[in-house]
C-alpha positions as CSV (number, residue, x, y, z in Angstrom):
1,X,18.2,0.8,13.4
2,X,18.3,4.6,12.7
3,X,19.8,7.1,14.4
4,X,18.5,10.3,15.8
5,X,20.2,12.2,12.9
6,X,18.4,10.2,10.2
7,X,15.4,10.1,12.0
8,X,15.0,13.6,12.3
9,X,15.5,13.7,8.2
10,X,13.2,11.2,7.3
11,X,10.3,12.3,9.6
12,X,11.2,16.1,9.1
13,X,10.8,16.8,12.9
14,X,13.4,18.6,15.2
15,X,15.6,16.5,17.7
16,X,13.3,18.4,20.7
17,X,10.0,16.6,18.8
18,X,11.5,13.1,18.5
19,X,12.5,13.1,21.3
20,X,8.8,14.1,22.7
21,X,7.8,10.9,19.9
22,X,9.5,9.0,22.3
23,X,8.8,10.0,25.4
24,X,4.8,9.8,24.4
25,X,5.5,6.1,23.0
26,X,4.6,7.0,19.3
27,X,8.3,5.4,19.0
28,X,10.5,3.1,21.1
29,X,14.3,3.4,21.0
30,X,17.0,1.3,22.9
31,X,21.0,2.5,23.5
32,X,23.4,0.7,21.2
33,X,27.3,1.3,22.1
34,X,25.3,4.5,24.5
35,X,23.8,5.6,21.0
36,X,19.8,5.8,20.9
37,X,18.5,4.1,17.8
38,X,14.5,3.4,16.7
39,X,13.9,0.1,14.8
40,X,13.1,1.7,11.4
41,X,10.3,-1.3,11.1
42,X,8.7,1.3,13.7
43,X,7.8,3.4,10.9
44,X,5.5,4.0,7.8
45,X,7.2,6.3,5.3
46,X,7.9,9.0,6.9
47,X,5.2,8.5,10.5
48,X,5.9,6.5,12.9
49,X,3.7,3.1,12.5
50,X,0.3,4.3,13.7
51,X,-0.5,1.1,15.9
52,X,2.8,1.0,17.6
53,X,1.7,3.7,20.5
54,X,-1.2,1.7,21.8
55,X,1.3,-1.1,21.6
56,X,3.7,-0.1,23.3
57,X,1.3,1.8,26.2
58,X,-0.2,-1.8,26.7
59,X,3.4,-3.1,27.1
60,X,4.6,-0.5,28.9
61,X,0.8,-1.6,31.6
62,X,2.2,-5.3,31.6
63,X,5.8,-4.3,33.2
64,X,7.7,-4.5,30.4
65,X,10.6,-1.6,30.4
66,X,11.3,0.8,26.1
67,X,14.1,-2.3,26.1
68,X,12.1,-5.0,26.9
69,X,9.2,-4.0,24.6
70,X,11.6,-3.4,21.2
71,X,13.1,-6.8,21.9
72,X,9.5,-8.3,22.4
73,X,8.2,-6.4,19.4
74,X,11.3,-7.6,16.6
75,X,11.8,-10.9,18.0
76,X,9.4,-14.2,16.5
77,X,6.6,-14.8,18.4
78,X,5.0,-18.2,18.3
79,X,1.5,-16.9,18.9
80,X,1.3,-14.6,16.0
81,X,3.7,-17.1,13.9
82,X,5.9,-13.8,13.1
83,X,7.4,-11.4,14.6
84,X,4.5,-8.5,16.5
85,X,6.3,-5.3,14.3
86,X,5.2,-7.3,10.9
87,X,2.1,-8.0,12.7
88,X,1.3,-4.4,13.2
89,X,2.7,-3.3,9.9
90,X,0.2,-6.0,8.0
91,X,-2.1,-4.2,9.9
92,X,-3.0,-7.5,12.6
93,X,-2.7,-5.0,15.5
94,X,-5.6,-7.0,17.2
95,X,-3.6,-10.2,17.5
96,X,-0.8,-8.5,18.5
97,X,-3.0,-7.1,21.5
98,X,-4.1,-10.7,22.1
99,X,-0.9,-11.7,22.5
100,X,0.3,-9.5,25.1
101,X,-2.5,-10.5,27.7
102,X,-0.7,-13.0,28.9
103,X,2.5,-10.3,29.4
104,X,1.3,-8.8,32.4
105,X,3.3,-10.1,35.6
């Protein structure tokens, strides 16, 4: 997990854009100890992971809250037989869309 400090150095954007990455769900981040981190699996060198947006905007349309989506996104899924972040990264991003059809509640 990576902090807003070394986030702002490894994508070379001010605290005011990250936070705008955010906010426009190019990045997720969750509090730890009232800290906000971003899974560095949620970026690509020094972008954030380009399928992760569309990702997270269909997770974000099935209910799911920036928490709820990080956890779904690093934990295994058994539909995709790894977790949905490598998915995207391998570039799968169409079975990770599959899978979150049946989010929606």
């Amino acid at each position: 997990m990576l902090g807003i400090a070394d986030l702002v150095d490894r994508l070379g954007v001010t605290p005011g854009r990250l936070h705008r990455l955010i906010e426009e769900h190019y990045l997720a981040s969750v509090r730890i100890d009232g800290v906000m981190r971003v899974p560095a699996e949620f970026l690509q060198g020094d972008e954030p992971l380009p399928p992760l947006r569309g990702t997270l905007l269909v997770l974000h349309d099935a209910g799911f809250s920036e928490e709820e989506a990080v956890i779904w996104l690093l934990a295994e899924n058994a539909e995709l037989g790894e977790r949905p972040v490598d998915s995207l990264q391998a570039g799968r991003k169409s079975a990770v869309r599959r899978a979150t059809q049946s989010l929606a509640f």
